[in-house]
N, C-alpha and C positions, 0 to 999 in steps of 0.2 A: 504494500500500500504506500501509495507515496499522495501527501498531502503539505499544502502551499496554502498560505492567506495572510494576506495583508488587507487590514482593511481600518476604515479612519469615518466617524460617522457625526451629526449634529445629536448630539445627546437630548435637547430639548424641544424634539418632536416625534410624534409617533405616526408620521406619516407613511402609509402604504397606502400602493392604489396597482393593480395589475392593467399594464398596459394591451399586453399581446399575448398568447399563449398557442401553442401549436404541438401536433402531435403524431408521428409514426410510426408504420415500421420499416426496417431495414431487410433485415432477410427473417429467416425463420426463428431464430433466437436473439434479435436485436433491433431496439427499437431507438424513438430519437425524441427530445422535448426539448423544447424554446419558447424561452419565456424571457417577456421585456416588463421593468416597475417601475415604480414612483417612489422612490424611498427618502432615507433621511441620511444616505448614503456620500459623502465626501469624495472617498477613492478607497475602490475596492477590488483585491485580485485574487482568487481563489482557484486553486485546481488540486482536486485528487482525482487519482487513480485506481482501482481495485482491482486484481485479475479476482480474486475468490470472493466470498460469502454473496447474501441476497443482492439482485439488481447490479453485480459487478459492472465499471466500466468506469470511462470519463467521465466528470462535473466539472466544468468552466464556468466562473463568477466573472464579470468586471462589471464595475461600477462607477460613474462619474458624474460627480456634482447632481447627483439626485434623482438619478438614472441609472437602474441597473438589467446586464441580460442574463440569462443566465441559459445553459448549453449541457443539456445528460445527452449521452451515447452510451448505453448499458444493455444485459444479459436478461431478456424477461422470465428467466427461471429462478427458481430458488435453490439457496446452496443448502445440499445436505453435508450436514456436520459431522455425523460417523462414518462415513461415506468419504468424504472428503472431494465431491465431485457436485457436479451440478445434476437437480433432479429434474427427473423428462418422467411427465403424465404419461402413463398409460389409457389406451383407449379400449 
């Protein structure tokens, strides 16, 4: 897992407001989400990574002066934990 943030915010507002939202998939076990806000957000840079556990994949933050988007590329299966492997529904 590798995880990044920096982030710098106006403390004396609780502004939120969703701009834009969007949503796919990619292939058979990966899907995609984009999303744009209204926040109280200064300067904001966030990226983790996951290959393992639930929803594994990319999250990309940036944010600026009160505006932020924000970017998943992840695994829509759930990770089994004794298994140590990603679980696939049976039909």
């Amino acid at each position: 897992m590798i995880n990044l943030n920096l982030s710098v915010s106006y403390p004396f507002s609780d502004r939120f407001k969703i701009l834009a939202s969007t949503s796919g998939i990619l292939t058979k076990h990966k899907a995609i989400e984009a999303n744009a806000y209204r926040t109280t957000t200064i300067i904001k840079l966030a990226l983790s990574y996951t290959v393992r556990g639930d929803h594994a994949g990319l999250h990309a933050e940036f944010g600026l002066f009160g505006y932020e988007c924000e970017l998943r590329i992840y695994d829509t299966r759930h990770w089994d934990y004794k298994a140590q492997k990603f679980e696939v529904a049976s039909k």
